[in-house]
C-alpha positions in Angstrom: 13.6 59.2 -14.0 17.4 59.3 -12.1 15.0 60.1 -9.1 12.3 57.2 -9.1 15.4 54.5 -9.7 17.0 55.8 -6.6 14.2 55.3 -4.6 13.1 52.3 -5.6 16.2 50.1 -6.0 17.0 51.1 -1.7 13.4 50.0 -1.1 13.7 46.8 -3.2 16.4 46.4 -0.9 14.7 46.7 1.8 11.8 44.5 1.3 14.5 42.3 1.0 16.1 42.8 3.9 12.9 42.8 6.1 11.6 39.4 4.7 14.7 37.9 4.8 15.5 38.9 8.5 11.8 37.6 9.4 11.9 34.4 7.4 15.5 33.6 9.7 13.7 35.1 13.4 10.8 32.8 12.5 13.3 29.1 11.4 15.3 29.7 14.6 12.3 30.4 16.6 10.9 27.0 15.6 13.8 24.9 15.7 14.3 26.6 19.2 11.4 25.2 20.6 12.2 22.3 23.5 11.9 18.9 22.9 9.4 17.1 24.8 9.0 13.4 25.7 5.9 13.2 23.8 7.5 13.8 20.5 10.3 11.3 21.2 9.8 7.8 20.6 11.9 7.2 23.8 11.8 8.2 27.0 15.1 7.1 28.6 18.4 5.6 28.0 21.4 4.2 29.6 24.4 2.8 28.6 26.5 0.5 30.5 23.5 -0.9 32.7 23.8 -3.8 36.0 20.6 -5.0 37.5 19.9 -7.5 40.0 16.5 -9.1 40.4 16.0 -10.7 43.8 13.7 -13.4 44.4 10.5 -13.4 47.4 13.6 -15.4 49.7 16.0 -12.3 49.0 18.0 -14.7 47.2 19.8 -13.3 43.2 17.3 -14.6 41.0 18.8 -13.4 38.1 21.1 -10.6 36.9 20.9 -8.5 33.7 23.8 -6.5 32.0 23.7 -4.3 28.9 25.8 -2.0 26.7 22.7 -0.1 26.6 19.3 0.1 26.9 16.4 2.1 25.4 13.4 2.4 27.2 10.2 3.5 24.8 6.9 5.3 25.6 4.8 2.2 24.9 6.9 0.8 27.9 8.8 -2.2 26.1 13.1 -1.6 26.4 15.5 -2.3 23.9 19.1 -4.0 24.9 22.2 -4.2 23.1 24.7 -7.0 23.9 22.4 -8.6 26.9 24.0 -10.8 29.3 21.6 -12.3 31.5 23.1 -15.0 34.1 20.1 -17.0 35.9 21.3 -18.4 39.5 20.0 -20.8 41.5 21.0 -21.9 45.0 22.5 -18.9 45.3 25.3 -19.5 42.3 25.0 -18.9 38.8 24.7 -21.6 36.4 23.3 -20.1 33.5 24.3 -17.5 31.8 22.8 -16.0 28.3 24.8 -13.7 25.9 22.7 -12.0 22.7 23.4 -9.0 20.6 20.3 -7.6 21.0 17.1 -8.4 23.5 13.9 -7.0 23.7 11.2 -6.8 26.4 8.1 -5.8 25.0 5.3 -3.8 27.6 3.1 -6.7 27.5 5.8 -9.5 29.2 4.9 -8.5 33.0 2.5 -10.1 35.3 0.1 -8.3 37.5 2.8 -8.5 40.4 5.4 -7.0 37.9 7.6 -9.9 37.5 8.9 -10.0 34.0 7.3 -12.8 32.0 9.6 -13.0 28.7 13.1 -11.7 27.4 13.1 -11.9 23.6 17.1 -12.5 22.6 17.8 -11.6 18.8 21.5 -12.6 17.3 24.3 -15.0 17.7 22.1 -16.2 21.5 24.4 -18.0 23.5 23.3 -20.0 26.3 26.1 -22.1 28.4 26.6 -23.6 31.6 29.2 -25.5 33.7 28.6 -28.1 35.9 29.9 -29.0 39.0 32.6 -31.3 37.2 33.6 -28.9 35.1 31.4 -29.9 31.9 30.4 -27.2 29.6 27.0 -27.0 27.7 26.4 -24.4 25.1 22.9 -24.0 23.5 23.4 -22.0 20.3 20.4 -20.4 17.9 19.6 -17.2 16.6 16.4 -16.4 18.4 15.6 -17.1 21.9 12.7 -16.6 24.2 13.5 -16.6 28.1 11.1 -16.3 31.2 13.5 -15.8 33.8 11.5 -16.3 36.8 10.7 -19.7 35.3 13.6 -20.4 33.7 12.3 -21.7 30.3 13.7 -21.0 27.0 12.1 -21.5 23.9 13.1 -21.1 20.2 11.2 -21.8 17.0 14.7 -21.6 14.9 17.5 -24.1 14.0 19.5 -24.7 17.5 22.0 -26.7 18.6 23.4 -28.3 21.8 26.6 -29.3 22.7 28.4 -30.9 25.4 31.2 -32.8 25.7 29.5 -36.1 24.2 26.6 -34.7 22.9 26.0 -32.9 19.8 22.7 -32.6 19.0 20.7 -30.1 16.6 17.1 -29.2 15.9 14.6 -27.2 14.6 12.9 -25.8 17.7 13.6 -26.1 21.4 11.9 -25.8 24.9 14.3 -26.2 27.3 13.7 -26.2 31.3 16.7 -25.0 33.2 15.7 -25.3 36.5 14.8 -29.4 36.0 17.5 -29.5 33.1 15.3 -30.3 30.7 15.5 -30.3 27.1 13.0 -30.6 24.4 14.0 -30.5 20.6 10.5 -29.9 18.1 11.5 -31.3 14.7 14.2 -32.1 12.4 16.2 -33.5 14.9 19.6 -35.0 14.5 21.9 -36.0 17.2 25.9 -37.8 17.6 26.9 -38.9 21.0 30.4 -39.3 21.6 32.2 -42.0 24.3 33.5 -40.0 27.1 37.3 -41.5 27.1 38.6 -42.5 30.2 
């Protein structure tokens, strides 16, 4: 009986051993396999990005900066901290600060121009003039077609200048002509410039 236990306790181990040995060759052959863009949900990302966009004159149309950016395989991108500054006559006057933006793979034309920027958190929009006057548009959600230069925002938003402070629910604004339109629930103070 001394006999049968010593053979079959080293082949218990054995078994053991074998199946144990397999089941690790076969978990690091899997999780050894390469990674390809089709499983990922991305299929680039930078960090610390700077582009220009040039309009048909070869003039700065308008520049976009990031923290970073995530580009995904149904072609829309992802920014983090966005700052977009639109320029016209060759000088910046706008520019556009965000937490986060987002340009979905639908927002080109047929040329390729992009259509729409969709700003998400804390959006800050502010200009000064040639005097020296500051304007800061402020809202949490912000839609901006930078070849036209339109914003638009179906959220709370407010305006300030130096006499003006005026708030809404709402807002289409035009920067190239400078105008403003606030939707609904609109409330306004305008203050006396002091000489």
């Amino acid at each position: 009986m001394q006999r049968i236990g010593l053979i079959i306790v080293p082949g218990i181990i054995a078994i053991a051993l074998f199946v144990g040995i397999n089941s690790f060759e076969s978990l690091s052959n899997e999780t050894g396999t390469p990674i390809t863009s089709s499983s990922l949900d991305f299929n680039a990302y930078s960090e610390g990005i700077n582009t220009i966009l040039y309009d048909a004159d070869g003039n700065i149309n308008y520049t976009l900066q990031a923290e970073r950016q995530v580009h995904y395989n149904d072609d829309s991108t992802e920014f983090e901290k966005p700052f977009i500054r639109l320029f016209q006559d060759g000088e910046s006057r706008w520019n556009i600060v965000a937490n986060s933006g987002r340009i979905s793979a639908d927002e080109t034309t047929p040329d390729g121009a992009l259509d729409r920027i969709e700003l998400v958190g804390d959006v800050q929009v502010y200009s000064l003039d040639d005097f020296g006057n500051r304007t800061l548009m402020s809202t949490e959600f912000l839609t901006l077609n930078p070849e036209s230069e339109i914003l638009e925002t179906d959220q709370p938003v407010s305006v300030v200048t130096s006499a003006l402070q005026q708030s809404s629910t709402g807002m289409i604004a035009n920067l190239k002509s400078d105008e403003i339109t606030f939707l609904r629930d609109i409330r306004g103070r305008h203050a006396q410039a002091t000489n």
